[in-house]
N, C-alpha and C positions, 0 to 999 in steps of 0.2 A: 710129537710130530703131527698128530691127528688134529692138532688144532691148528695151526700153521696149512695142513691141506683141509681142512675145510674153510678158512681164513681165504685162501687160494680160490676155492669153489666160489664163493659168496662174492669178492671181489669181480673174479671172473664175470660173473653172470650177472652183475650192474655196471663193469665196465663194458663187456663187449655189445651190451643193449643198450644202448642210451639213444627225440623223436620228434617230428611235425610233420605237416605238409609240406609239397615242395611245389613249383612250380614247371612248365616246359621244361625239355631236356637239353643239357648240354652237349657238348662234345671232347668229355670227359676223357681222360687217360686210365687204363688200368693201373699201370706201375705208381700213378701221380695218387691215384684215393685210394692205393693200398699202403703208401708210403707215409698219405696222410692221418690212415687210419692208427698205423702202425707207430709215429708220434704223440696222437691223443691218447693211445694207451698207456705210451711213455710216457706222458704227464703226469697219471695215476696210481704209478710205480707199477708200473706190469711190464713184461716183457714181453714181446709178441715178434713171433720167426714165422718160416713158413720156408721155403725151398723153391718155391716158384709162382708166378703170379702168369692168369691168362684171363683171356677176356672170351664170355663164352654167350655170345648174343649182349641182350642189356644186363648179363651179370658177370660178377668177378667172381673166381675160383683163386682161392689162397692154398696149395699144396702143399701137402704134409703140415698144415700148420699148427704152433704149440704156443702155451700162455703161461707165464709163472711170474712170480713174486719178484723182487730183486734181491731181498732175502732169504728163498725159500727152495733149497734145488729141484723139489717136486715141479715136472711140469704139466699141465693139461692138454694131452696128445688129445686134437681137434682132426687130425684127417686133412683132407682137402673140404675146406671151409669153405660157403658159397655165399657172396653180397647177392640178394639176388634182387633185378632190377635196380639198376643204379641210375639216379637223375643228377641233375646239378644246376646251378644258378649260378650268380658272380660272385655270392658268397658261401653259399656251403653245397657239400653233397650229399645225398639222400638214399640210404637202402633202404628198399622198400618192405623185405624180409628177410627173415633170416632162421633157421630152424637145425636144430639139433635133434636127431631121431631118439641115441640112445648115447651115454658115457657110462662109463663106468673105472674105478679105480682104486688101489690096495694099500693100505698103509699100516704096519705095524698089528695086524690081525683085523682091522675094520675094512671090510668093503665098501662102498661108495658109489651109488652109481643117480643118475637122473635119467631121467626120460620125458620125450615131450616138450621140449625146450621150445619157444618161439618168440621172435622179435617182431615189431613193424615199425615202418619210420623210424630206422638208423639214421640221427644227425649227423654231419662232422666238416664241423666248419673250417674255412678255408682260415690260413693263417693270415689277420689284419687286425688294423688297430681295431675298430669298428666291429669285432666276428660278433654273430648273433651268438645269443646264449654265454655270453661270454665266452665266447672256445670253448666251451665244454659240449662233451655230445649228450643228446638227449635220445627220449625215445617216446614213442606212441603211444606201444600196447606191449608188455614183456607179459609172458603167461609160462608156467612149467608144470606138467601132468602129476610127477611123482618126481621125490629126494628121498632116498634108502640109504640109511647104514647100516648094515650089519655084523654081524662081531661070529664068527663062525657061520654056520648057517641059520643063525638067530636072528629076527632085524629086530635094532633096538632105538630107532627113532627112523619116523616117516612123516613125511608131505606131502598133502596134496591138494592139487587147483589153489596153486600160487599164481594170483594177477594182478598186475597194476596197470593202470592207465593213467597216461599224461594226458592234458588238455591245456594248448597254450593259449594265452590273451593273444589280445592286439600286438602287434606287432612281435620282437623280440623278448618283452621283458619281461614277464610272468608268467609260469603254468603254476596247474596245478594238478594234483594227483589224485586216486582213491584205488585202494586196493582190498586183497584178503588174501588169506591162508586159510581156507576153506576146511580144514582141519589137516593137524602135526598129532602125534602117537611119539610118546617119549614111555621106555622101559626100565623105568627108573630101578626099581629093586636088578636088575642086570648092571646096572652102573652104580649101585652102592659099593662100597669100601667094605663093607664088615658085615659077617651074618648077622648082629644084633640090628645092625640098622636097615637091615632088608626085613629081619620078624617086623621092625616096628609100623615100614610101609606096607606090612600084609597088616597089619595089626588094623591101620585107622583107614582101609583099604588106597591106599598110593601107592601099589606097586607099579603100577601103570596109570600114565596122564595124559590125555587127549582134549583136545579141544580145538578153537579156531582165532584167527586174528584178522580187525579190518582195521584200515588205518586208511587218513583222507587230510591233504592239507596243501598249503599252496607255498608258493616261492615268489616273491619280488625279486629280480635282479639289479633293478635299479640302486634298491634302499636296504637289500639284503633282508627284508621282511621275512621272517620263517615266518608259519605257522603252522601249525600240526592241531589240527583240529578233530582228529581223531585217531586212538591207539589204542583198542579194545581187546583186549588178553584174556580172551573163558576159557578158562579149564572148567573140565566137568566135571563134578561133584565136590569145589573147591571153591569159585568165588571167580569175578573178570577185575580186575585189574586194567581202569581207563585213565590216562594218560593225556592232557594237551598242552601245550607250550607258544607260546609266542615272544619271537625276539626278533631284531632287527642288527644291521652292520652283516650279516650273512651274505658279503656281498662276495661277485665272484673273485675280486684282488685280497677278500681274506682267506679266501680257499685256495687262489697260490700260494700264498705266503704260507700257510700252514704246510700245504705240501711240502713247500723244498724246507721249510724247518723238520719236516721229518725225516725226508732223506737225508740230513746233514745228522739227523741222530742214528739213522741206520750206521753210517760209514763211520760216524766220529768215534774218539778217544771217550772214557768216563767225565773227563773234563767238559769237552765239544757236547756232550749231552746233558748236560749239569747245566750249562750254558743256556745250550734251544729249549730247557725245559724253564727256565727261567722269561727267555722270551714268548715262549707259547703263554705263559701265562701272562704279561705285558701284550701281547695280539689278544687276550681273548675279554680285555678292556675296550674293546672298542666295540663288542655287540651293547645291546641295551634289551634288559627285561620288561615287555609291556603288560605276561602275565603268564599264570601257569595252574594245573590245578594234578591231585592224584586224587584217586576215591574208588576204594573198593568196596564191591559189592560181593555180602558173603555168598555163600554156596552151602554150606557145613565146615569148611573152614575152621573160621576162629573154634567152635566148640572142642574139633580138634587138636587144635594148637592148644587150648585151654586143660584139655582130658592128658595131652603127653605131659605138660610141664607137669600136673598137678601128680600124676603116675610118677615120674622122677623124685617130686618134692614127697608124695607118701603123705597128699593133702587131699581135699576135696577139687574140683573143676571151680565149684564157686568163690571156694576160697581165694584160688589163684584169681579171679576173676577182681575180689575185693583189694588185696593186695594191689592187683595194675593201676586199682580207682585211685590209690593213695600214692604209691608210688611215683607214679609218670607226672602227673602234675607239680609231685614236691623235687623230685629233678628238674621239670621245663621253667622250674619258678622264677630260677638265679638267671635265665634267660628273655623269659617272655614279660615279666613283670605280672602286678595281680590281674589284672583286668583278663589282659589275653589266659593267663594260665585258671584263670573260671567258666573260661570259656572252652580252654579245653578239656577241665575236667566235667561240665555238664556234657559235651560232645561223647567222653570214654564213656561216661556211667552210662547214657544211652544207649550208643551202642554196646556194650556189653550184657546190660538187661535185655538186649534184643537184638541182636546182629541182624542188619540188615544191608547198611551201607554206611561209609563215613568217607569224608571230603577233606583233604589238605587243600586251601587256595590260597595264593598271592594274586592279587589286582591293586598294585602301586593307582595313586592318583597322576603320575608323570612318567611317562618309559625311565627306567633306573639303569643308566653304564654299569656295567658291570666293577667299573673299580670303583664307583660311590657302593655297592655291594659289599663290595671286599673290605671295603675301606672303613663305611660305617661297622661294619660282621665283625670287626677287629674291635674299635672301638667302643660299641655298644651292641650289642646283640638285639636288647629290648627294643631300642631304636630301629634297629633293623627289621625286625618284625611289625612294627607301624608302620616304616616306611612302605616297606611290600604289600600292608594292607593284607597281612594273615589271617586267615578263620579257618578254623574248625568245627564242621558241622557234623551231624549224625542223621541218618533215616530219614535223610530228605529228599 
């Protein structure tokens, strides 16, 4: 259940923020941008009630108002919720902020709470063929002080100074973002299953993980252009784990489409989801790969991973080490062909003689659909790995 209301939480807190500038003020309706609001939230499977709407100067007060899932009966009791400053144009309306002091919530022995919640420039376009953003709401600046869960009066993971900011192009069609996680505290030995596996996170010290995350990357609406140009994951005394991608077709008509294919798996029969899980995978033929890369950078890491296995096998660390050299190569062979699979075994031996860093890259020569992907991946694997333009680097 705990994951269904943090599912809830995390939804919550990127649907009810979503930003730009707006221009002069309209003369706007309360009941009309609460009603409005209260649709684009229903586009994104949320439910959003409230008991009363009033207009209190240039903001709206949403009373008693609560947010939940459409399949999840937890709901997120918000209070009398405030737009505060609200403007409007002929195409969309603008809250200006929006702020949550404290929440807090109980499930199944986890407590729950956040604090410091804040929004700026609330989009939420008016219903037209033409809405900016494609109908979707955007936002400015979302920032959150502190995310707490606790398990008794234990807390066994924490947040803090989560921000993002939007920054949009010209006109309607592009932003782009950059944020952080300023540092997360994860109490991992409190969430192990078994005393053996909690000695063994005291053992290679991982009872406790902390560290921070920044992530920075832009959106074309026009051409569905993603790009995620930055996803940097350090944990400390572990290694960061960086992450970027580039694809296109991320347009906004493939993000309805995939919505209502989900709600039709929510409500459907095992058949009716057999089905949309069929067509999900027929929609997600029409992005195209331009490129992508992972590459960890150790920390102590691997020698650990290398010191457990070798502790289990009742071997040396280097041994295990010799072992992966021969190994991993004579598996990717029947895949990569010789060329690439020499490439990645000078890439392992490197890094293993010296952990420092190692890079998985795909850079196709031409954006590759995702069903020439699938298509060649079935047919020839080796192929596929040329095509992507794969390498395997080390300590570079």
């Amino acid at each position: 259940m705990l994951s269904h209301v943090t599912k809830l939480k995390s939804l919550s807190l990127v649907a009810l923020f979503s930003a730009t500038a707006l221009q002069p003020a309209w003369a706007w309706e309360a009941e009309e941008v609460a009603a409005r609001y209260k649709t684009l939230l229903g586009d994104q499977g949320l439910i959003a009630d409230w008991t009363g709407v009033r207009r209190d100067g240039d903001s709206i007060v949403l009373e008693g108002a609560t947010l939940g899932l459409v399949d999840v009966d937890a709901k997120v009791e918000l209070g009398d919720f405030v737009l505060e400053d609200v403007s409007e144009t002929d195409s969309l309306y603008e809250v200006a902020h929006i702020a949550i002091d404290s929440f807090e919530q109980s499930e199944n022995g986890f407590d729950i709470a956040l604090s410091g919640l804040t929004a700026e420039g609330l989009i939420l376009p008016k219903e037209s063929a033409d809405a900016p953003y494609g109908g979707f709401m955007q936002y400015r600046r979302f920032a959150l002080d502190e995310a707490r869960v606790d398990q008794g009066e234990a807390p066994v993971f924490t947040l803090e100074s989560l921000n993002v900011d939007n920054t949009l192009g010209e006109g309607t069609q592009e932003l782009s973002f950059d944020g952080a996680a300023e540092r997360f505290w994860v109490d991992v030995a409190t969430l192990a299953n078994s005393e053996e596996a909690r000695a063994k996170l005291k053992e290679y010290g991982y009872e406790e993980l902390s560290g921070r995350v920044d992530i920075a990357g832009s959106w074309s609406l026009e051409d569905g252009r993603m790009k995620l140009s930055r996803y940097d994951a350090k944990i400390d005394n572990a290694g960061t784990l960086a992450i970027t991608a580039d694809i296109s077709g991320y347009t906004t008509e493939f993000i309805r489409t995939l919505q209502e294919m989900q709600k039709k798996m929510e409500s459907g029969t095992e058949e009716q989801k057999q089905a949309q899980g069929l067509a999900m995978l027929g929609l997600m033929q029409q992005l195209s790969l331009h490129g992508a890369s992972i590459r960890f950078s150790d920390a102590s890491l691997t020698g650990k991973v290398l010191s457990y296995v070798a502790d289990q096998q009742r071997i040396k660390p280097e041994d295990v080490a010799q072992q992966t050299k021969a190994i991993v190569p004579l598996m990717a062979g029947q895949y990569l062909g010789p060329d690439l699979t020499q490439s990645l075994s000078k890439a392992l031996t490197t890094y293993l003689d010296n952990p420092r860093n190692i890079t998985i890259r795909v850079a196709p020569e031409e954006p590759m659909p995702f069903a020439v992907l699938m298509g060649t991946a079935m047919g020839s694997p080796e192929a596929l790995a040329k095509k992507v333009g794969l390498s395997v680097t080390a300590n570079q």
